[in-house]
N, C-alpha and C positions, 0 to 999 in steps of 0.2 A: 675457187669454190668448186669448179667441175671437177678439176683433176684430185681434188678430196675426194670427192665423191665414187670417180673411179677407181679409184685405188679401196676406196672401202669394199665396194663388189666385188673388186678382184680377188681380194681379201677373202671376203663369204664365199667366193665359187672355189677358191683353194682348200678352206675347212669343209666345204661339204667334201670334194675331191676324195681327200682322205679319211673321212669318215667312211665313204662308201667302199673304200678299199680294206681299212680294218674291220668291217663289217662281211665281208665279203672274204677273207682271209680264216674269220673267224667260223664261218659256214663250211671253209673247205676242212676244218682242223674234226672237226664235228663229224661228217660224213665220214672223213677216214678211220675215227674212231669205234662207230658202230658197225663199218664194212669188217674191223679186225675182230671185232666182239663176237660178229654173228658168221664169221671166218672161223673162227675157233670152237664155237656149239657145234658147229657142221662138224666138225672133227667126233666129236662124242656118237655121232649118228654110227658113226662104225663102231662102236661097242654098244650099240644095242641100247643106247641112255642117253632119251632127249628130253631134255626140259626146258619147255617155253620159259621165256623173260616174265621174272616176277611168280613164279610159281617154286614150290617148295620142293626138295626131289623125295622126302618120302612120301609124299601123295600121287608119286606117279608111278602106276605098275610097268613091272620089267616086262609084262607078256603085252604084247598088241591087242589080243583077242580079248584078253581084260578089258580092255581100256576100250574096247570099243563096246562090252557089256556095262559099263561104268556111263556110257555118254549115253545106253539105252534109257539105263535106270535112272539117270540125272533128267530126261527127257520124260518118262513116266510119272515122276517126282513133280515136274513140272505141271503134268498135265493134269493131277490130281488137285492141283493147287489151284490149277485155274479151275477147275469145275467145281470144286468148293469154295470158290469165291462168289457165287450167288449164296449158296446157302448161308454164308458166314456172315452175308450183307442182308438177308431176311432175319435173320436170326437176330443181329443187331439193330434192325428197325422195329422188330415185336418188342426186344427190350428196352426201345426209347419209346416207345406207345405207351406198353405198359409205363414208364415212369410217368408219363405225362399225365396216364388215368390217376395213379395214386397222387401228384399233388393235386389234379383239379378236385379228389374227392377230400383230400384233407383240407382245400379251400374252404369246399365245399360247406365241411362241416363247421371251418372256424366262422363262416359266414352264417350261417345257422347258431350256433354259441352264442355269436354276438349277437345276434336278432331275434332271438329268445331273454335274453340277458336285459335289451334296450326296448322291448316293445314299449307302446303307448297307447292307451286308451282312444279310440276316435268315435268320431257320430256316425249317427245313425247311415246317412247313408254314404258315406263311404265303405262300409262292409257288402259283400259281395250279397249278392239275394238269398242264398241258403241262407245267411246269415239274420237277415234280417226278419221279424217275429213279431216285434210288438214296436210300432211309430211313433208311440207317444212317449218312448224314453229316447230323449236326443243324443245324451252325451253318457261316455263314461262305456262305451262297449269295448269288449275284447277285439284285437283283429283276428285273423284267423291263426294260429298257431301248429304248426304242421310237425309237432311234435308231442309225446306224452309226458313230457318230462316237463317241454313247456307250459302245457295244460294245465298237470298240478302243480307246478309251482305260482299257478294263478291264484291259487289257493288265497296266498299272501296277500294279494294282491288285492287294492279295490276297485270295485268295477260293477255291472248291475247284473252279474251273478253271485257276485260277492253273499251276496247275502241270502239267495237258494241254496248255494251250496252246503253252508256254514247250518242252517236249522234243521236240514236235512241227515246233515250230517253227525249234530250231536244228539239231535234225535235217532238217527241208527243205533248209536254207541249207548243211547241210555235204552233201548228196549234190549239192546244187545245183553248189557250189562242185568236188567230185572230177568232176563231170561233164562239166564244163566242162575241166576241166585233160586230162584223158582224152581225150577230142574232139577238143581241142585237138592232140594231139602231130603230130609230122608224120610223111608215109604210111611213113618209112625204119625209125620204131620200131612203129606199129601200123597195119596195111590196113585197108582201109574194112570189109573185111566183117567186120571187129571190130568197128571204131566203131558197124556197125550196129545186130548182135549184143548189144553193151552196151547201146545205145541204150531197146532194149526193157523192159532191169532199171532205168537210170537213171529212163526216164519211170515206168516204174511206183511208183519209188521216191518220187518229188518231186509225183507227183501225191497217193498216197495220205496220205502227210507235208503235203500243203499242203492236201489239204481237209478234213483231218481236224482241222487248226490253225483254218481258216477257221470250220468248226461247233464247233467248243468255244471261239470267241471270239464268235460272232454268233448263238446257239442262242435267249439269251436275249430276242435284239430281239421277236419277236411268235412267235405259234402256226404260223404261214403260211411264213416265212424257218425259223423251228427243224425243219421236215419236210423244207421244199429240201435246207436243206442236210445233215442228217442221210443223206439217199437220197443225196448226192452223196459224203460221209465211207465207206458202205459201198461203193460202183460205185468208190472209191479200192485198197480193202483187196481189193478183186477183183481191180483191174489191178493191183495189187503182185506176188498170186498169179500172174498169168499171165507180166507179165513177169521174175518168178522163175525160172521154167520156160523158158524162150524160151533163155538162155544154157547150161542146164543139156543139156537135149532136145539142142541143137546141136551143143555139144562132142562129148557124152558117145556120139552115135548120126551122130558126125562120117563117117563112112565106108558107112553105114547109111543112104540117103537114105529108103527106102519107111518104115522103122519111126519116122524121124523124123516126115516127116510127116504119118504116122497119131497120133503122140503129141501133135505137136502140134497138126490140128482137133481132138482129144478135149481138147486142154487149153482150147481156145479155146471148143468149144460148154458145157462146163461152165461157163468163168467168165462166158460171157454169159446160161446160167440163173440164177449167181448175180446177179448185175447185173440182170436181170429179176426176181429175186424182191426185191432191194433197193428196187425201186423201189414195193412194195408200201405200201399208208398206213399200214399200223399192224404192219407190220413193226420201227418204232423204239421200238414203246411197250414199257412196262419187263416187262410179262410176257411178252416174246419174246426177254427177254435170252439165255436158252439156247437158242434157234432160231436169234438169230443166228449165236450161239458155236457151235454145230454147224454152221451150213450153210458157214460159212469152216475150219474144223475141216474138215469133210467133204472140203472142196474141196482144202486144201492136202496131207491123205494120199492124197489121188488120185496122187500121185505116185508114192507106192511100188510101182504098177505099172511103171512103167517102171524106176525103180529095181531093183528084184527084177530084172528083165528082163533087165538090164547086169549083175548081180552073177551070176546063172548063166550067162551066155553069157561074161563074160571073166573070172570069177572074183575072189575078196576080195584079190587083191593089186594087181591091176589096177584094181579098184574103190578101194581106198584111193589109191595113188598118181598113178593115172590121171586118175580121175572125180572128184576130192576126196569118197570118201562119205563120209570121218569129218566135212569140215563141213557137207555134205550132213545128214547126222543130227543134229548138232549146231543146225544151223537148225532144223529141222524140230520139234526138243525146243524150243529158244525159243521158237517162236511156241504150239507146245500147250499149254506150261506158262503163256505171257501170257492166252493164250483161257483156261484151266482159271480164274486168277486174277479175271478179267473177269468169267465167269460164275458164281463165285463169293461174288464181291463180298468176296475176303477180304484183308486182314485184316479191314477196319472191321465184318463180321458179328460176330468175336468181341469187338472195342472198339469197340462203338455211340457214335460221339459223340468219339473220340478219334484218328480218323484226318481231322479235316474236310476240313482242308487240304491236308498231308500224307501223302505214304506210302500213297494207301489203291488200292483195286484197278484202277482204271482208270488211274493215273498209273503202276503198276509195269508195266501192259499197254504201255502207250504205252514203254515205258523197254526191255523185252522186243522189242517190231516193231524199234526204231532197233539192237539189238544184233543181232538174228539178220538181218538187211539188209546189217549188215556184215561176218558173216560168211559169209552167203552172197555179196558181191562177193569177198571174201576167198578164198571157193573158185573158183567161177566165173573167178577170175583166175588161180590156178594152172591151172584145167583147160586155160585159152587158151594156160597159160606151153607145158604140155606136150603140148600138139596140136600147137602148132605146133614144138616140138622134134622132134616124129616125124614133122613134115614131112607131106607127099601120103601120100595112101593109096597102101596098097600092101596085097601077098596075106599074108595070116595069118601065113607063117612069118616072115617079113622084118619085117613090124612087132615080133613077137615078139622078135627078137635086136634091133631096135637099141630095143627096151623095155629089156632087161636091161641092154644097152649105158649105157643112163641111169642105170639103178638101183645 
């Protein structure tokens, strides 16, 4: 068993032996080859024509001086390259910036899309505090919508503006609509100094009706848009007032020119206090709900001075058939009872939680302005029927008989 065993080793020490030898054989065959190679370039050095191993020979110029202007320019080439390697590496990080800005803002916006697309109604107090207005509607509020697109497409929607927006709204469009047909006629049925006259009730009508639609649709975009337009809904409710007055003051003090228009700057510098105190910041917030409701309250009995005024000087038969004061009073009762309702906040005081959407104080307000508008046109048009039935002025007796004459 031993002398197997030495015999095998001697074996393995004889194969490595000769491996190391043709290994070693193979190394000297090698070296001779590259000594004769680079034996024979050397030779070229005397004609003037060297070409490193691996290199091409029309790339190498026949003058020196070249070639050492060549190893300038290869070295300047270089150096350009490094020094615009910062710039090429800034210029490639602005460009990954910028892409990163552009997906996070197309994120941005798909996240917005959908979150306009899926809102949902919530309570009361989960809406942030600009938001929140009246406590006694639990459920069914907008959340904040930080979009205009999303705002009117609330439109659709129900919720407990649902229903301000929508009376307001087609109340704009139908005084829009008589407005226009009115204006329209030609001068053989109505004179311009009607059309003007009207002019003043219409705009006040369409304006106070359209921005009042515009903030109980767009209240809820942000904190900043809900006060704009809030001050722009009361500067509306002011020009209603004034131009309510405007056809009334005219007809009724038609013959009258000094008391007219002393009644009308007194109409005019009050509703521009109003309009000035509207535009106050925290005049919309909810504990001035009765400051508001008083100071248009305030403003719109302002009238019954002049009213009183006409009722002793031509007396209550005159004043009824003349002056319309039965719808005269009858507006006058719509709109205090809407303010009373407003600043009430009733019904939903008494049914907390069961007026959200419907029926509750602000929506009967809004339903009360579009009623007592029309019947103050209502009036104001008979007053114009019969002004102008009694023709020019004339002296006291004379209008007297062809009064009766009418009646």
């Amino acid at each position: 068993m031993m002398s197997y065993l030495y015999s095998s080793l001697a074996q393995r020490e004889t194969e490595v032996r000769e491996r190391r030898q043709r290994s070693q054989s193979l190394s000297d065959d090698l070296n001779f080859s590259i000594d004769h190679r680079f034996l024979d370039e050397d030779s070229s050095l005397n004609e003037g024509h060297f070409v490193p191993p691996g290199t091409p020979e029309e790339n190498v110029p026949l003058n020196p001086d070249s070639q050492i202007e060549d190893s300038d320019e290869v070295d300047f080439d270089n150096d350009v390259v490094d020094m615009s390697f910062p710039a090429r590496a800034a210029e490639q990080a602005e460009h990954l910036v910028r892409r990163v800005l552009e997906e996070a803002e197309q994120a941005e916006q798909l996240v917005r899309k959908v979150w306009e697309e899926a809102w949902k109604v919530c309570h009361f107090s989960s809406l942030p505090r600009w938001l929140q207005d009246n406590d006694f509607l639990h459920m069914g509020h907008r959340p904040p919508l930080p979009s205009f697109s999303a705002c009117f497409g609330s439109i659709f929607r129900i919720h407990t503006e649902t229903g301000n927006i929508w009376t307001h709204l087609l109340g704009c469009l139908m005084f829009i609509g008589v407005a226009l047909y009115f204006l329209t006629r030609p001068s053989e049925q109505i004179q311009w100094q009607e059309k003007l006259v009207f002019t003043a009730f219409f705009a006040g009508a369409i304006l106070c009706l359209g921005m009042s639609f515009a903030f109980h649709t767009v209240h809820c975009h942000s904190e900043k848009v809900g006060k704009l337009f809030s001050k722009l809904d009361y500067c509306g409710i002011a020009l209603l007032i004034i131009g309510s007055f405007v056809p009334w003051l005219y007809y009724g003090f038609y013959c009258e020119f000094q008391y007219k228009l002393i009644y009308l700057i007194l109409v005019s510098i009050l509703g521009l206090a109003a309009i000035i105190v509207s535009l106050w910041d925290k005049f919309s917030e909810p504990r001035f709900r009765s400051l508001r409701a008083g100071v248009f309250m305030g403003f719109g009995l302002s009238g019954v001075i002049p009213a009183v005024h006409y009722l002793v000087a031509e007396g209550w038969v005159r004043a009824i058939y003349h002056a319309s004061f039965g719808w005269l009073c009858l507006m006058g009762s719509l709109y205090i009872i809407g303010a009373l309702f407003y600043a009430m906040r009733v019904p939903e005081r008494f049914f907390p939680g069961k007026c959200d959407i419907w029926f509750h104080s602000h929506q009967i307000f809004h339903i009360l302005v579009i009623a007592a508008a029309c019947v103050h046109y209502h009036g104001i048009s008979e007053m114009a029927m019969s002004r102008l039935t009694l023709g020019e002025c004339v002296d006291g007796a004379m209008e007297d008989d062809q009064f009766m004459y009418i009646l």
